[in-house]
N, C-alpha and C positions, 0 to 999 in steps of 0.2 A: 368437696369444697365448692361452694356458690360463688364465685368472685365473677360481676361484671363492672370489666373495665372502665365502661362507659358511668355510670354510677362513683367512678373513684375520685375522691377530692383533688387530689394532684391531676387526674386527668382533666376534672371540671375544673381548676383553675387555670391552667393552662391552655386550653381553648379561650375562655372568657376574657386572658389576656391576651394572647394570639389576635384575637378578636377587634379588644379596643385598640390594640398597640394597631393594628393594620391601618383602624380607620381615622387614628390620631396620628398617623405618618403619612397617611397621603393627605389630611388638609396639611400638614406643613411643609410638606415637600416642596411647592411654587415659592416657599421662605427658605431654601435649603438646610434646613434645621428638621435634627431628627426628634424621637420621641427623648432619648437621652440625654440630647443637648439643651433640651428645654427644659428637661428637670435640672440640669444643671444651671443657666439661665435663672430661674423659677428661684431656686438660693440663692444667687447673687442679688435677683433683685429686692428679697427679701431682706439680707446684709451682704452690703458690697461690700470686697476687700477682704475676703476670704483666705488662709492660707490652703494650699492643695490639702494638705492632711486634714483639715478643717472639713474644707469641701467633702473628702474619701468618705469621713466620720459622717456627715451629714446626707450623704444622699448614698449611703452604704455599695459605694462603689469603688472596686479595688483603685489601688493608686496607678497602676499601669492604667489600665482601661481611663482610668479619669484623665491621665496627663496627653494620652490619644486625644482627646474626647476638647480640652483644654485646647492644643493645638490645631485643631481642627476649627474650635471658634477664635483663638486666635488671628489664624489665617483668614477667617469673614470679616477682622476688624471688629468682631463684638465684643472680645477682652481683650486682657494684656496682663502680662505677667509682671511682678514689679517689685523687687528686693525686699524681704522682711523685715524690717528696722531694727526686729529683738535677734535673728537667728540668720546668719549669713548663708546657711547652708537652706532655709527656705523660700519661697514667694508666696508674695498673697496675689489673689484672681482679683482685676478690678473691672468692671464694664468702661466699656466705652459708651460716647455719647451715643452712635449707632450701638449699641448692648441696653442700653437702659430705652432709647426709643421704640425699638421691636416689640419692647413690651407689650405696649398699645395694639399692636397687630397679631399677635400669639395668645396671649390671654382669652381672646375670646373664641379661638379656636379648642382651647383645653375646656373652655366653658361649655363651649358645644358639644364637645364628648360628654362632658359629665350629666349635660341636659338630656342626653341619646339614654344615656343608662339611667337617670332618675326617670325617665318619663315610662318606662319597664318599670317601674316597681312604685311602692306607695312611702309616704316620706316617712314610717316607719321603718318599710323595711330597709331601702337606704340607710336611714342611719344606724339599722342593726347589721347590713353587710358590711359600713365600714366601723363596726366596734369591731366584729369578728375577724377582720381582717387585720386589724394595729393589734389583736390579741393574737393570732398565728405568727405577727411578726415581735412578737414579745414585748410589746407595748401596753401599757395597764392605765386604766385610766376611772380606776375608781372614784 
């Protein structure tokens, strides 16, 4: 059997994310916002007023991990959690004024990574690592 590790897709995605995630955590780090809280972040300010399970569904992160994840930007003042009006037993995530201003100072640090990794490749192939990529995650886009 021939099998090098180094050549296996799961091993080469895994670095490559290792990789960006390292260097997309230390520009945010001086904002104390991780790479996770930004995607999280990143949905809200897309649509505010989210419910958690909303949220889970949308950025496919379990609901424990999210409601960490939730209280932890709670606690920076950049949401808040706020009664469901259809479902007493849920909340929707809403920003705060400090949540929706960060914006302006985060965005262009995600842009900056994404610049680090298009400027490695030809604007072909970017846009055929991210078809291949929403198709590994079972995303079709015919």
């Amino acid at each position: 059997m021939d099998f090098d590790i180094e050549k296996s897709v799961g091993f080469l995605l895994a670095k490559a994310h290792q990789n960006l995630f390292a260097q997309f955590r230390d520009l945010l780090a001086p904002h104390g916002i991780t790479p996770p809280q930004f995607a999280l972040l990143g949905f809200l300010w897309k649509q505010d007023g989210l419910s958690q399970v909303e949220l889970s569904e949308k950025t496919e992160i379990d609901r424990t991990t999210l409601s960490g994840l939730i209280d932890r930007l709670e606690k920076q003042g950049l949401v808040t959690r706020q009664p469901h009006p259809g479902d007493r037993r849920a909340f929707l995530v809403a920003l705060t004024s400090a949540g929706r201003a960060i914006e302006s100072l985060l965005v262009p640090l995600a842009m900056q990574i994404r610049q680090q990794l298009k400027d490695g490749l030809s604007p072909e192939e970017y846009e055929q690592l991210c078809f291949l990529l929403n198709r590994l995650r079972g995303v079709r886009h015919d």
